[in-house]
Structures are given as structure tokens and as C-alpha cells.
C-alpha positions in Angstrom: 50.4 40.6 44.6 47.3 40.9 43.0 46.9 43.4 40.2 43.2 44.5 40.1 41.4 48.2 38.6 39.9 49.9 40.8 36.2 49.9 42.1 36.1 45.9 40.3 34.8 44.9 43.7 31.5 45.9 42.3 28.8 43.1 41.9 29.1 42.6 38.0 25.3 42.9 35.9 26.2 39.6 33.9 28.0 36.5 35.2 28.6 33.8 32.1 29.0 30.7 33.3 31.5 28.1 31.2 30.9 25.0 30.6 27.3 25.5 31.9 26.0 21.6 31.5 28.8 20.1 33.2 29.6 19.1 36.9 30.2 22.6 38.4 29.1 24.5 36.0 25.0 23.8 35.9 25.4 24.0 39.6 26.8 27.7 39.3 24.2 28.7 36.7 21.6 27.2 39.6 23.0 28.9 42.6 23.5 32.2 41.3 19.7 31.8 40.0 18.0 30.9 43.1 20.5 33.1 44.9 18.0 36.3 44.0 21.0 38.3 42.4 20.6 41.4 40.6 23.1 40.2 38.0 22.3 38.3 34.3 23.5 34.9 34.5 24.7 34.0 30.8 24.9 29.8 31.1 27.2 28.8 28.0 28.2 25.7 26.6 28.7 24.2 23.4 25.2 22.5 23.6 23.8 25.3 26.4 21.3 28.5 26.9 24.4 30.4 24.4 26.8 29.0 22.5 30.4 28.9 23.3 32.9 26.8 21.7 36.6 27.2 22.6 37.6 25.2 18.8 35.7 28.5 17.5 36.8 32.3 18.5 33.6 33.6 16.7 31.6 32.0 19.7 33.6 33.8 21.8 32.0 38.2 21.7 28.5 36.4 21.9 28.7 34.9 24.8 31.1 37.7 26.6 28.7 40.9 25.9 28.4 42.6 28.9 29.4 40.1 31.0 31.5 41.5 33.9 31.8 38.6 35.6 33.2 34.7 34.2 33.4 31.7 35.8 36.4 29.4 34.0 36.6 26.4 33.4 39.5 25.9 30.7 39.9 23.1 28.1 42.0 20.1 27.9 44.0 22.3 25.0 45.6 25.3 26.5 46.1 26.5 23.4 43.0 29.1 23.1 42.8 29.9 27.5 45.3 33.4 27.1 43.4 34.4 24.1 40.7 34.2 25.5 41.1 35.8 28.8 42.9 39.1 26.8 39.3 39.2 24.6 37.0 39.1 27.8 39.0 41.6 29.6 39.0 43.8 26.5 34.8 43.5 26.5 34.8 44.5 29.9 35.2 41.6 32.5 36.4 42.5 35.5 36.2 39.0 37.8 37.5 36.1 36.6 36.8 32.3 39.1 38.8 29.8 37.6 38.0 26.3 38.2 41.6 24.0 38.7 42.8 20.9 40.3 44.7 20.2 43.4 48.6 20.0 43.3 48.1 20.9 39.1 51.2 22.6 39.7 52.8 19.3 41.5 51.9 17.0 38.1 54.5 15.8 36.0 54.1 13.9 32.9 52.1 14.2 29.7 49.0 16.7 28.7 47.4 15.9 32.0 46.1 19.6 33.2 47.7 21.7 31.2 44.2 23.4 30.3 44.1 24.4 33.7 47.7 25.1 34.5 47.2 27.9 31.2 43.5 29.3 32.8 45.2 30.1 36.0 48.4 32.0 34.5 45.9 33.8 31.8 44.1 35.1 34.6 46.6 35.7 36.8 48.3 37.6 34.1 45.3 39.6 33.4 44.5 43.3 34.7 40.9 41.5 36.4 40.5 40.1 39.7 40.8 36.8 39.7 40.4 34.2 42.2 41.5 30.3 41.7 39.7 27.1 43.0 41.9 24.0 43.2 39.6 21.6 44.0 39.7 17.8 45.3 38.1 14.8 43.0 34.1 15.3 43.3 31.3 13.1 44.7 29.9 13.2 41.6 33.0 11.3 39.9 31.4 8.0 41.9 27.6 8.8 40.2 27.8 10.8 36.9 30.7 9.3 34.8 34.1 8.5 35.5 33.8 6.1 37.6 29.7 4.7 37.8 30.2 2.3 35.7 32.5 0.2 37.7 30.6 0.4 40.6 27.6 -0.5 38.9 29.6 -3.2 37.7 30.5 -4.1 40.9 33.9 -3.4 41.0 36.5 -0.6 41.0 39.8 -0.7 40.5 42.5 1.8 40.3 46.8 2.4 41.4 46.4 4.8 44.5 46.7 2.5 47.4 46.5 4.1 51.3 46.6 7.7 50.0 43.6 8.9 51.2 41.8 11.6 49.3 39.4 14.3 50.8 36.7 14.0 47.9 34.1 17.3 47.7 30.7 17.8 46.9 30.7 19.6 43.5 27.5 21.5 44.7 30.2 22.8 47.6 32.4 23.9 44.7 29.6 25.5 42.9 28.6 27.0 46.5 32.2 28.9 46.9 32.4 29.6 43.0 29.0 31.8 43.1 29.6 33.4 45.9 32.9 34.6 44.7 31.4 35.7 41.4 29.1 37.9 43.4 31.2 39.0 46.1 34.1 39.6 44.0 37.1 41.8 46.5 35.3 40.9 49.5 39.0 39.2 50.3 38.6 36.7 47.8 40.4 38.8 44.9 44.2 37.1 44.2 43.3 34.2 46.1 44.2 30.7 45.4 41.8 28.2 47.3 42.2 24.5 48.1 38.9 22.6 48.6 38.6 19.9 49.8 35.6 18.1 51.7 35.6 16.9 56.0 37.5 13.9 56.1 40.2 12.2 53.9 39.3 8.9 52.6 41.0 6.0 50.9 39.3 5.2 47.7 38.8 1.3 49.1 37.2 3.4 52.1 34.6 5.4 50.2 34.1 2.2 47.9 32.9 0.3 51.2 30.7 3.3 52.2 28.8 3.4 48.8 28.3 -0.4 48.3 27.0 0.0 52.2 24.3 2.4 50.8 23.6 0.9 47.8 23.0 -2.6 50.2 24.8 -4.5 47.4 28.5 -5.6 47.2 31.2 -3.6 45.5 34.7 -4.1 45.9 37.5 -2.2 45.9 41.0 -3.3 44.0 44.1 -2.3 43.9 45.6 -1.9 40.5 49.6 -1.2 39.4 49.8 1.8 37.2 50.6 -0.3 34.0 47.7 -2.8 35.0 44.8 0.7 35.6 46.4 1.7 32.1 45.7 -1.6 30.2 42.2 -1.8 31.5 41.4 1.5 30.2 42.8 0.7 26.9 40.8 -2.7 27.1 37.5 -0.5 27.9 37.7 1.5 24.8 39.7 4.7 26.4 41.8 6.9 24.3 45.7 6.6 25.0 46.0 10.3 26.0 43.1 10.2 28.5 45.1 7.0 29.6 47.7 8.4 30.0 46.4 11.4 31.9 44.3 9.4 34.4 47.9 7.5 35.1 49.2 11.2 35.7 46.7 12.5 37.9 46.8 9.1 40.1 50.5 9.5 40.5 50.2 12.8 41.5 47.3 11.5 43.9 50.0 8.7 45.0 52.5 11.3 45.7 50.6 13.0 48.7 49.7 16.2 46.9 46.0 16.2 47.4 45.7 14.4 50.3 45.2 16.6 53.6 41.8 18.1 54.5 42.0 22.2 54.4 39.2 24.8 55.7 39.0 26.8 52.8 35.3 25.9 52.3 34.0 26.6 55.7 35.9 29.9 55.2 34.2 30.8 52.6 30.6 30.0 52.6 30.5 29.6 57.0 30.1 26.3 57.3 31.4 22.5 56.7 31.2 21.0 53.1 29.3 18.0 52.8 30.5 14.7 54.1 30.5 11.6 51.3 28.7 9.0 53.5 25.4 11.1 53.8 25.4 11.9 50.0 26.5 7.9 49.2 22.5 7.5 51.1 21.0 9.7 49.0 22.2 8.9 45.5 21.5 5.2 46.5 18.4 5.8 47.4 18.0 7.3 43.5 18.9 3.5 42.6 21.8 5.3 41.0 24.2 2.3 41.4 21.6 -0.6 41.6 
């Protein structure tokens, strides 16, 4: 049952934006820019527009100053998410959209999204409307970081097998996360939403699809969990982030992600982008030539 003050439902006069530079986040800023709404959209970062650092609470009133609206996206430390959350409330926030994983309450093992797993009980716990967005892995996973490299390498390999995954379009994730923030109680308030893109695809299937449009071959391998973790240790990667890449493929492995859900037409009233149309367009960018 959600737990939200009356008259919240009101379109807030500033929306801050976490983690404004990253994946979803520069998106959100975007949208709600070009979206033509009345509200203030604060886009904050450690390296942003206005500085907010989660390591340091005196970052923290800055950035939250009239802000009635936040979009979350937690750190890798749960430690400062509550705090946080009981401090923007306090100020005056009213809507809180939470960015999370997919079956983060499904993973066992380790650190591996516990960040998350703390934003979505702070603002659950919370007096604000809040609204949670589990989402699938990204597009952009394949052409920003993660893994480009590989592919431009020429090959990818990782412990998933025949699970397929239905990867998203981050700018569909930013799509549903600022119209939430403006639309607030319009039935999205104590929601928890699973997006995902069209189709489900194994990772050796959307491997094939980009090496088709980049014209150039890539291959896909399949990896045992211990072999993915020694490669990453071999490539430099710290053994906690090691670690928690092994956790979120097992929890990949396990079938928790893996069906396609309508969430996203729902929302924004139509279908979320399908990888093989986007895979032509970033190659045509020479992205993984």
C-alpha cells in the first residue's frame, strides 16, 4: 500500500536529476528539457551542472533546494541511500523514481546491488511517492563501456549460455523515468516497473546482430563462471566488481530477467526500441570499427 501526502500528484517546480552524466541520467536531464516542462531541472553529478557527491553529506542541501521531484540512482555503498532519502523529504521532495535492476531482489551473493536494494526500501519507507524502475541490461552496455571493448576486440565472452535477455534502450528508460517525474500519481505512485525491451535475446544472438551491422566479424563465447572471473582479473578488474559481474550473471543464468514484459508500452504508449535497428545506427557511428 503506498503511503503518499496528499495533493503530491502535483507536477513538482524542480526535478534534480542523479547521476546526471551517466547512462540514464543525461538522458533524463535531456528529456525533461526538450519536454517543454514548467519545472527546474537540477542535473547533478559529481563532475555535473551541481555538485553532488554521496562520500560528502555537505553536497547533499545544495543540490536538494526546492527540488520536489528526484530521480535516484543509488550508489554501489548503501550506506548513505536512507540518509539521504529522510534529508530530501525533510527539504521538501515529494516524488521520488528510483532507478534498480531486474530480479535485485532474486540476487544472492556478495555486494552485488545492494545500492539499489537500500534506494528502493529508503523510498519505499519514505512518506513521498515513489515509483521503482527495474530495468533489463541496456543497449548502451554493448557501445559505451562494459562491454565495447570486447567487441571492438572482436570478441566477447561471458558465463550466461541460452538464457536469453530482453536488453532496453536506456533512452526508453529515460523515456518512462521523465514522464513519471512529471506525471507523478497519474497511477504510477507505489509502482514497481519491469522494463524490458520487444524481444528476448541470447547474448551470442545480439553478438551476431552487431558484428552484422558493424560488417566485421565478432564472436560470441561462452565462458564458465570461474573462467569470466579470471579474465576480468587478467584485464585489470577489481575483485569486488569481479565478483559482482559473476553475481549478476548468475542471477541472469537463473531465469530472473529473462521474459519480455509491457511495462514500457504501458507507460509511454508505445513499443521500446528493438536492438537490431539501434546495432545499425551505432555502427554506422564506426562505434565498433
Amino acid at each position: 500500500m503506498t503511503t503518499t501526502k496528499p495533493g503530491t500528484h502535483r507536477s513538482p517546480s524542480t526535478v534534480l536529476v542523479l547521476g546526471a552524466t551517466g547512462k540514464t541520467g543525461r538522458r533524463v536531464v535531456d528529456r525533461l528539457r526538450a519536454s517543454g516542462t514548467a519545472a527546474t531541472v537540477r542535473a547533478a553529478s559529481r563532475s555535473g551542472e551541481v555538485r553532488f557527491d554521496w562520500t560528502l553529506p555537505d553536497t547533499w542541501e545544495p543540490a536538494l533546494a526546492g527540488a520536489g521531484a528526484v530521480y535516484l540512482i543509488a550508489p554501489e555503498d548503501p550506506a548513505p541511500v536512507r540518509e539521504f532519502v529522510k534529508q530530501a523529504e525533510a527539504l521538501g521532495v515529494r516524488r521520488f523514481v528510483a532507478l534498480s535492476g531486474r530480479g535485485i531482489d532474486r540476487a544472492v551473493g556478495g555486494d552485488f546491488g545492494q545500492g539499489m536494494v537500500a534506494g528502493e526500501a529508503a523510498v519505499r519507507e519514505s512518506g513521498a511517492e515513489w515509483t521503482i524502475l527495474r530495468a533489463n541490461n541496456f543497449f548502451q552496455n554493448f557501445d559505451e563501456d562494459l562491454w565495447l571493448p570486447p567487441l571492438r576486440a572482436g570478441r566477447l565472452g561471458l558465463p550466461i549460455g541460452e538464457t536469453p535477455e530482453p536488453f532496453i534502450d536506456a533512452d526508453d528508460v529515460a523515456a518512462v523515468a521523465a514522464t513519471i517525474l512529471t506525471e507523478g500519481g497519474d497511477g504510477h505512485a507505489g509502482r514497481v516497473y519491469e522494463l524490458t525491451g520487444p524481444r528476448a535475446l541470447t547474448f551470442a544472438e545480439a553478438v551476431r546482430t552487431i558484428a552484422g551491422a558493424a560488417g566485421r566479424p565478432i564472436r560470441y563465447e561462452e565462458l564458465t563462471p570461474a573462467a569470466y572471473r579470471t579474465e576480468l582479473l587478467a584485464e585489470g578488474w577489481p575483485e569486488a566488481a569481479a565478483d559482482g559481474l559473476g553475481t549478476m550473471f548468475a542471477l541472469h543464468r537463473a531465469g530472473h530477467t529473462a521474459t519480455v514484459t509491457d511495462d514500457v508500452h504501458q507507460i509511454l504508449g508505445h513499443a521500446p526500441a528493438d536492438l537490431e535497428p539501434w546495432a545499425r545506427g551505432v555502427a554506422a557511428r564506426g562505434v565498433w570499427a
